[in-house]
Backbone as a ProteinNet text record, in pm:
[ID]
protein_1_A
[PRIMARY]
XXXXXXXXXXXXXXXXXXXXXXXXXXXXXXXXXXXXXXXXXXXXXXXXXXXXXXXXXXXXXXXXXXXXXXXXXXXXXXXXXXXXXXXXXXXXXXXXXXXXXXXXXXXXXXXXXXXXXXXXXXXXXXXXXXXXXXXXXXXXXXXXXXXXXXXXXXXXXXXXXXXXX
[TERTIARY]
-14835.5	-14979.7	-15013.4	-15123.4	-15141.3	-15201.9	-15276.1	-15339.8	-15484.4	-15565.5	-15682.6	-15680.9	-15619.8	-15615.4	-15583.5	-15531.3	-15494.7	-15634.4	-15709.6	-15829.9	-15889.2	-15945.7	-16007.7	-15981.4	-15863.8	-15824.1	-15886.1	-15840.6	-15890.8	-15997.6	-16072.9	-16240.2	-16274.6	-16262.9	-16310.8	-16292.8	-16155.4	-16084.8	-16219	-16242	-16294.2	-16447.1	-16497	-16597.3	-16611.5	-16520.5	-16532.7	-16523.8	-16431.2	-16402.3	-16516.4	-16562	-16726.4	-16834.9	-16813.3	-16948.8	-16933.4	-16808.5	-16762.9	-16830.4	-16782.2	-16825.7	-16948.2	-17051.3	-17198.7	-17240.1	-17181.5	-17202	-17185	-17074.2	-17043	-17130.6	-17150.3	-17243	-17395.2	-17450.2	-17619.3	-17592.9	-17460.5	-17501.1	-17583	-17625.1	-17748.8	-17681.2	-17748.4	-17702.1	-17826	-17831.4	-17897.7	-17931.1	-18015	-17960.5	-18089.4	-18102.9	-18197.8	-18154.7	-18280.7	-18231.7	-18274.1	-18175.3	-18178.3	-18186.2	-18156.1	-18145.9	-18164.7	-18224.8	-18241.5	-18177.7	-18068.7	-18088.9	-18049.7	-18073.4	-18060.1	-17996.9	-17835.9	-17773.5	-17708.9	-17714.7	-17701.3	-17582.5	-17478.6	-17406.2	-17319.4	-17317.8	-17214.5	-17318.5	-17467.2	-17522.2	-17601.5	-17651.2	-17754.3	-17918.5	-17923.5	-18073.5	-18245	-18240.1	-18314.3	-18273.6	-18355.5	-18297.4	-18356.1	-18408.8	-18544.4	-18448.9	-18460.6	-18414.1	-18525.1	-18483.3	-18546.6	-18637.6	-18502.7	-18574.6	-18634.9	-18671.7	-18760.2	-18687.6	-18752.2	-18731.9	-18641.7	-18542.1	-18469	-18472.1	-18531.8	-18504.1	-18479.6	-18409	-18343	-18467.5	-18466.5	-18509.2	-18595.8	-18491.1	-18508.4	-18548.4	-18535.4	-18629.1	-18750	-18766.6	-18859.8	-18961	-19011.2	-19060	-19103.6	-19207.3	-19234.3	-19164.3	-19151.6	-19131.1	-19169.4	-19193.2	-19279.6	-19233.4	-19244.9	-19152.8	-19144.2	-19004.1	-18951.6	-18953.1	-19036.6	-19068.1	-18992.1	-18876.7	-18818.4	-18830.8	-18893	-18911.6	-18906	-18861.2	-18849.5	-18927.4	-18986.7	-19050.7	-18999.9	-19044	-18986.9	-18961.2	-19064	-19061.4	-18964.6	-18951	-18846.4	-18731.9	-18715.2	-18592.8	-18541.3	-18593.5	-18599	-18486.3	-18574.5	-18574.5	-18414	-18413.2	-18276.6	-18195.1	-18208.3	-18057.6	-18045.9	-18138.2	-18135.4	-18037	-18071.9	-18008.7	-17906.7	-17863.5	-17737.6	-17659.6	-17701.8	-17638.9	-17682.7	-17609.4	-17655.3	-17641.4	-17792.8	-17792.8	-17763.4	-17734.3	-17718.8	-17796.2	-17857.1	-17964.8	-17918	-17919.3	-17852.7	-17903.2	-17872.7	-17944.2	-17847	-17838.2	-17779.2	-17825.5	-17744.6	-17826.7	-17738	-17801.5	-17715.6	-17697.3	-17596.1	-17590.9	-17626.8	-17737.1	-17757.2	-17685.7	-17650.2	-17524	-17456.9	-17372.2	-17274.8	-17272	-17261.2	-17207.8	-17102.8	-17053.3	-16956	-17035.3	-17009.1	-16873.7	-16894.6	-16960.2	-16975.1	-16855.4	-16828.4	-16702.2	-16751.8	-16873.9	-16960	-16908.2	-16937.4	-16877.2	-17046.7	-17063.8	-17178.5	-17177.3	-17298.5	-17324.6	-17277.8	-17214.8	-17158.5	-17338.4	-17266.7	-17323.4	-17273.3	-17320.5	-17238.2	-17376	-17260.7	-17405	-17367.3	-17505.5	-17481.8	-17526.7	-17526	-17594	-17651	-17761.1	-17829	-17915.5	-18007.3	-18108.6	-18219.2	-18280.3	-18421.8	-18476.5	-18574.6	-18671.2	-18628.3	-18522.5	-18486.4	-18493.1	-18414.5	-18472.3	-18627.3	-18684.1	-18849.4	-18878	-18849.2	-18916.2	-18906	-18810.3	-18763.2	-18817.9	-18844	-18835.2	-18733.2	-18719.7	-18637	-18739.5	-18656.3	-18745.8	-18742.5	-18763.5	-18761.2	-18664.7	-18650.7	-18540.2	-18550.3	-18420.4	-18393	-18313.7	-18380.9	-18225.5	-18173.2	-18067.7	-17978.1	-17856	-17837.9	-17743.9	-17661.4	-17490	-17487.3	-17388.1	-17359.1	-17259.3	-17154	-17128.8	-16993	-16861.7	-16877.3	-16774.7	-16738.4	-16887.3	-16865.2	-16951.2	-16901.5	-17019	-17058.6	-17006.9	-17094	-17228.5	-17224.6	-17355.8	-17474.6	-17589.8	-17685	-17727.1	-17756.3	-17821.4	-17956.8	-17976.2	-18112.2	-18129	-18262.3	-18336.9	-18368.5	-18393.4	-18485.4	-18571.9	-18585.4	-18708.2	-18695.1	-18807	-18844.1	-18953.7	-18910	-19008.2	-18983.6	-19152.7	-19131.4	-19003.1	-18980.5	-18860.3	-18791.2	-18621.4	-18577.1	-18624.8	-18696.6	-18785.6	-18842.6	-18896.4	-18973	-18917.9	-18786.8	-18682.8	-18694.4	-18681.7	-18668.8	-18526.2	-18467.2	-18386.4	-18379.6	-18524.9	-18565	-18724.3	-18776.5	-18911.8	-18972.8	-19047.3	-19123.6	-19143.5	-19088.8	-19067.1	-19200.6	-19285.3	-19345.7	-19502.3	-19614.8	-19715.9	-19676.1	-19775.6	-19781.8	-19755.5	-19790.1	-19760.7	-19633.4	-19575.4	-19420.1	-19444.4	-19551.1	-19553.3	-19544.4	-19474.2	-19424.5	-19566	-19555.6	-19654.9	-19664.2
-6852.2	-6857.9	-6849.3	-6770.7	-6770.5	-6875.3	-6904.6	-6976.1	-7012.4	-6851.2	-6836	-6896.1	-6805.2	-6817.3	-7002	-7089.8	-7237.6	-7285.7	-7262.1	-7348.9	-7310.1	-7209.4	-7169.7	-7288	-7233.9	-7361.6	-7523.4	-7506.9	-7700.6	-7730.4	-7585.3	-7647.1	-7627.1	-7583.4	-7576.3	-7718.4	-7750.2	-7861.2	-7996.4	-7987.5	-8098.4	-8066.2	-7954.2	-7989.2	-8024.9	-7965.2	-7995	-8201.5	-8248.2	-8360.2	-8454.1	-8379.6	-8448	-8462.9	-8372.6	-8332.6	-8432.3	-8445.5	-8560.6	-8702.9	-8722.4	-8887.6	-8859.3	-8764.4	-8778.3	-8829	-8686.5	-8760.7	-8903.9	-8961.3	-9062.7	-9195.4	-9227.4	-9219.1	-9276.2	-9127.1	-9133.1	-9115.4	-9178.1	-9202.4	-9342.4	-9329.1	-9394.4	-9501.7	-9615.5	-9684.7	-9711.4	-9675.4	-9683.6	-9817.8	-9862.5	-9977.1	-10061	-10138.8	-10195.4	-10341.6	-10433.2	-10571.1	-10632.8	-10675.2	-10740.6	-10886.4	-10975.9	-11096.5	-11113.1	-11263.9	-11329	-11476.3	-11530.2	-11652.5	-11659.7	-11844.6	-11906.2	-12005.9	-12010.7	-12113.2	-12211	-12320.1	-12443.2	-12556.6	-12593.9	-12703.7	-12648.6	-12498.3	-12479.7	-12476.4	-12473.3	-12501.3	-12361.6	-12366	-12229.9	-12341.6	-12320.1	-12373	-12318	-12211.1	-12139.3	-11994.2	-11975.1	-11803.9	-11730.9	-11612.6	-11530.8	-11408.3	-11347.3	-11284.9	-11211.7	-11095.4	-11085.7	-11167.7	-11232.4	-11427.5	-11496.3	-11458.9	-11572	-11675.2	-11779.3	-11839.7	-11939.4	-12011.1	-12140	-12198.2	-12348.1	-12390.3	-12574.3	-12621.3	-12753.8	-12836.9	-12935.1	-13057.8	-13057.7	-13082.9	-13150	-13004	-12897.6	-12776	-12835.6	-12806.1	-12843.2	-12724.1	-12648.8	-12513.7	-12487.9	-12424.6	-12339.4	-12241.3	-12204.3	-12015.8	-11948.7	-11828.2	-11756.4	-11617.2	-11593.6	-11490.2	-11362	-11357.3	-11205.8	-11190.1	-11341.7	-11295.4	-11433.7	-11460.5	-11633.5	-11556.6	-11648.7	-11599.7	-11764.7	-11772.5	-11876.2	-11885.1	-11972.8	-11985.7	-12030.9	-12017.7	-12080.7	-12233.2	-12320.4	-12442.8	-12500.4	-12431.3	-12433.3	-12438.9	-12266.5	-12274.2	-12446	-12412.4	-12568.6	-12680.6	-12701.5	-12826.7	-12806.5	-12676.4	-12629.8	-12677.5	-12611.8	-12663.9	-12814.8	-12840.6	-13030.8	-13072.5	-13064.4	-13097.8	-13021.9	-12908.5	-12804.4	-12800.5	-12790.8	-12701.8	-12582.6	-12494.3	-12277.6	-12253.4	-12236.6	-12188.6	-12055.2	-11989.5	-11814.1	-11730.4	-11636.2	-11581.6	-11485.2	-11453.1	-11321.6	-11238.6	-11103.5	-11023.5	-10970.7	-10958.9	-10902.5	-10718.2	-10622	-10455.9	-10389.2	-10380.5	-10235.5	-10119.2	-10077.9	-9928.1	-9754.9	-9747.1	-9560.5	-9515.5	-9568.8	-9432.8	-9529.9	-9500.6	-9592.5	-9476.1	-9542.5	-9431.8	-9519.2	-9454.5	-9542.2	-9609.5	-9759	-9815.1	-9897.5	-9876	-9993.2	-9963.7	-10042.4	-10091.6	-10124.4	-10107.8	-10099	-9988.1	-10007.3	-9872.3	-9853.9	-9720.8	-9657.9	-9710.4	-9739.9	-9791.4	-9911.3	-9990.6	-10131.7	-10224.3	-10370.5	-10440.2	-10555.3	-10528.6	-10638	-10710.2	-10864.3	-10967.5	-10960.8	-10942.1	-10946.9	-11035.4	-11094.4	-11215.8	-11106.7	-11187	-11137.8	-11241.3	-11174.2	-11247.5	-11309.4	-11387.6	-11453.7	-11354.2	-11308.1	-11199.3	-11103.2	-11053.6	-10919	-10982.1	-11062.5	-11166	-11157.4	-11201.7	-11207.7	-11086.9	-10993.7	-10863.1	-10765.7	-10814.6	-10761.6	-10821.5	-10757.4	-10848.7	-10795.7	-10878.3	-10868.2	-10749.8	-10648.9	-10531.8	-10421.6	-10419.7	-10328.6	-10224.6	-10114.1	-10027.6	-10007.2	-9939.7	-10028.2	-9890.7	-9855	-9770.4	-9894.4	-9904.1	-10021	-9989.3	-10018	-9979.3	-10185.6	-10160.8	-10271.9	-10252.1	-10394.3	-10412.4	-10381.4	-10264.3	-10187.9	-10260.4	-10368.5	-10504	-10580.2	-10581.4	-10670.8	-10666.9	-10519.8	-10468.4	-10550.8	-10719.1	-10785.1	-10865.8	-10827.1	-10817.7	-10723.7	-10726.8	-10574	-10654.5	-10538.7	-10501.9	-10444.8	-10381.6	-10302.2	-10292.5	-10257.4	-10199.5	-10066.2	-9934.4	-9824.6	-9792.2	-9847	-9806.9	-9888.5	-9935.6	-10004.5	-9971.3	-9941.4	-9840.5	-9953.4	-9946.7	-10002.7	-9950.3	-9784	-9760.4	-9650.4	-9602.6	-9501.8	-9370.8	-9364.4	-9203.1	-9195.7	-9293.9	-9341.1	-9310.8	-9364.6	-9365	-9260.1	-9283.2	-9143.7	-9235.3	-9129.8	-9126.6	-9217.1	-9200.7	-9284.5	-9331.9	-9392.3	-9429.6	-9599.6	-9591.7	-9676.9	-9821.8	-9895.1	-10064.8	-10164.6	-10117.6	-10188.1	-10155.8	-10234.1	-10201.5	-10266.5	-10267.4	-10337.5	-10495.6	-10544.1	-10695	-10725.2	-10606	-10625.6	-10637.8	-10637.9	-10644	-10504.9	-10522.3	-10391	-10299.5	-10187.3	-10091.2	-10108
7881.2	7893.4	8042.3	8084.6	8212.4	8249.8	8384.5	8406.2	8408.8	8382.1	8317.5	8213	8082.6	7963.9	7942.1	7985.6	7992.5	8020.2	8141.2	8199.5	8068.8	7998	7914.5	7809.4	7777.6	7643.6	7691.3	7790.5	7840.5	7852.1	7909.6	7917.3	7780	7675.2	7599.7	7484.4	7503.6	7414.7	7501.7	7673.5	7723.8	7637.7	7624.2	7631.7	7448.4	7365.7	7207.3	7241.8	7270.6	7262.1	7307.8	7452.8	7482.2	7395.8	7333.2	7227.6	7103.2	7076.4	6936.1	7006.7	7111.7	7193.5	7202.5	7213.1	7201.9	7079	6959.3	6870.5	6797.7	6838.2	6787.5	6849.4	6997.3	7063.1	6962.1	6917.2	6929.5	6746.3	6668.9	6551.1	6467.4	6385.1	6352.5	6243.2	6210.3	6079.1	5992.5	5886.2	5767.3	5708.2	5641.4	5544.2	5496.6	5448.4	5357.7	5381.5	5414.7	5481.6	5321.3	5282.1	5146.7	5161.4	5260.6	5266	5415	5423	5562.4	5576.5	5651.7	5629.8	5770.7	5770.5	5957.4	5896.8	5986.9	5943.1	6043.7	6014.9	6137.4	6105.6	6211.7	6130	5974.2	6009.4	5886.1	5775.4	5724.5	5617.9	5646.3	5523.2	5484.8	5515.8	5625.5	5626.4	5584.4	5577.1	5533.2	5471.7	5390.1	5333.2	5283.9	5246.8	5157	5118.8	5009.4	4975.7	4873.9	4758.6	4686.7	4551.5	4511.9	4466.5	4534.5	4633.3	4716.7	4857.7	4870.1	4974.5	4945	5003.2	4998.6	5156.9	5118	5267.4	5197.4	5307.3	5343.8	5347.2	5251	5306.1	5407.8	5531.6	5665	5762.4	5647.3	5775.6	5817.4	5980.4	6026	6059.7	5945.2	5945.7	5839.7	5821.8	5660.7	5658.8	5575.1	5549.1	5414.2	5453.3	5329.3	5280.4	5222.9	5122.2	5185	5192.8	5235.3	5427.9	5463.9	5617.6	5686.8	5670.9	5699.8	5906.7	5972.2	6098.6	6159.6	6275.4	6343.2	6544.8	6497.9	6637.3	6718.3	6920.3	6981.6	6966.2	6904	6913.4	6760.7	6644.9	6591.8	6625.4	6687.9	6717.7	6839.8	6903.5	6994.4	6917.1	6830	6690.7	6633.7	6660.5	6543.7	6619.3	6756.4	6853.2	6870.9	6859.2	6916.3	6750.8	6630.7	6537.4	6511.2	6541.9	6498.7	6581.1	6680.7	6797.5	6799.7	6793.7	6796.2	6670.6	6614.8	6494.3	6475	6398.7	6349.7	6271.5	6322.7	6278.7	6204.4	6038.6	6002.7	5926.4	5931.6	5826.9	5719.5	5574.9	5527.4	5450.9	5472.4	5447.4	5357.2	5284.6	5184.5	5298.2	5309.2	5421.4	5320.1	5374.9	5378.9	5399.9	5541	5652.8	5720.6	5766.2	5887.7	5970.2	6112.9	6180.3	6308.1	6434.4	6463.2	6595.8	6590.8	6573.6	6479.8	6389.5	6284.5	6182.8	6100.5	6035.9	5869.3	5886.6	5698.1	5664.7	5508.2	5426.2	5394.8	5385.3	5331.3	5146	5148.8	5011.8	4972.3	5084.7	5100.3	5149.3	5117.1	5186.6	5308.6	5386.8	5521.2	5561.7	5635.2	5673	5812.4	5929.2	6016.4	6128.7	6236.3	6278	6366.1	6401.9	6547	6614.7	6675.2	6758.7	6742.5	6753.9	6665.2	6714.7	6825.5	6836.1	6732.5	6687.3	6633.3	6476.5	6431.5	6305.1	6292.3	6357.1	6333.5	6279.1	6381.8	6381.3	6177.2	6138.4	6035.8	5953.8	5805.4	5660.3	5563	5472.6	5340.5	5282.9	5250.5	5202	5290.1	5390.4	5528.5	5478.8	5535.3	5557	5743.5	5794.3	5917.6	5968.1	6062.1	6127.6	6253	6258.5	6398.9	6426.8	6541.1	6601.8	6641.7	6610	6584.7	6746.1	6830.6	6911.6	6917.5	7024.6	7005.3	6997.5	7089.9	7096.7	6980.9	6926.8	6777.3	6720.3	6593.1	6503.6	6418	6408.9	6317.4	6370.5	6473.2	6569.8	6564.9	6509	6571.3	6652.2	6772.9	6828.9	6886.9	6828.7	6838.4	6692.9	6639.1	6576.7	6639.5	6608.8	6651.2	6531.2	6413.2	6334.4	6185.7	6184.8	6072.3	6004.4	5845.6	5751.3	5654.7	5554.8	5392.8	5347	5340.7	5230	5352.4	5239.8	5317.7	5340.1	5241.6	5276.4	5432.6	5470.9	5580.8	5729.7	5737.5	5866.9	5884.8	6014.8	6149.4	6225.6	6269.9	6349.1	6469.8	6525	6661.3	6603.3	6596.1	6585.1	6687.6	6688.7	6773.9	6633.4	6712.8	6617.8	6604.4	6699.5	6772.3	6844.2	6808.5	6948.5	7032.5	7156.4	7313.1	7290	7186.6	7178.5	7066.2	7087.9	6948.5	6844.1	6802.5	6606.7	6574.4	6450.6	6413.9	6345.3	6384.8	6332.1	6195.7
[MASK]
+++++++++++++++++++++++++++++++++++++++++++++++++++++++++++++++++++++++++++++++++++++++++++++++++++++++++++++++++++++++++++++++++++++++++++++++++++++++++++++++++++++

């Protein structure tokens, strides 16, 4: 092989291989948030699902169907009695894409963030992108629709004051 004919092969192999890491990169995850719960001390302290709401006793919070959301001054409350509570969502998956570790048409539970908890309901369909480090983490949200017909790829979550459109 000459040495033309070689660079050729290589730039071409660099640039096929670049193009896979984009894609893999700017792939999307699908899924349907079927369940919400916040759990403290090892217990299911609150939870909403399609049956409805379950909460503890000693929650120091209401919650109301399909929208279990926690405030700053809750959350507060939680840590003083729990320690670090866990905020989680559970999603039927549309799509996986990488680095997530769901099977498409599976369901996985994932913890996240109270702002990002709030933002969601039981019912939602969801495109997210989960923590490359540790996909039982999301991360982001990029679009939240009533159903899957709805999702876009990239969509706006949010007005100027974060409530979802």
């Amino acid at each position: 092989m000459n040495r033309r004919r070689f660079l050729e092969v290589g730039a071409v192999g660099a640039l096929a291989a670049t193009a896979g890491c984009t894609k893999a990169v700017l792939g999307t995850n699908r899924g349907k948030v079927v369940a919400k719960a916040v759990r403290g001390g090892g217990e299911t302290l609150v939870s909403a699902g399609p049956e409805g709401v379950t909460t503890r006793d000693d929650y120091p919070s209401n919650a109301s169907a399909g929208n279990v959301s926690v405030s700053g001054e809750t959350a507060k409350e939680l840590r003083r009695t729990y320690g670090n509570p866990t905020y989680e969502v559970t999603i039927d998956h549309y799509r996986v894409a990488w680095p997530n570790d769901a099977e498409e048409g599976g369901r996985k539970r994932y913890t996240t963030y109270r702002s990002l908890f709030n933002r969601i309901r039981v019912g939602d369909s969801v495109t997210f992108q989960p923590e490359p480090t540790n996909t039982d983490v999301i991360s982001s949200v990029s679009c939240i629709a009533p159903d899957r017909e709805s999702l876009s790829v990239r969509c706006s979550t949010g007005n100027k004051d974060g409530a979802p459109i």
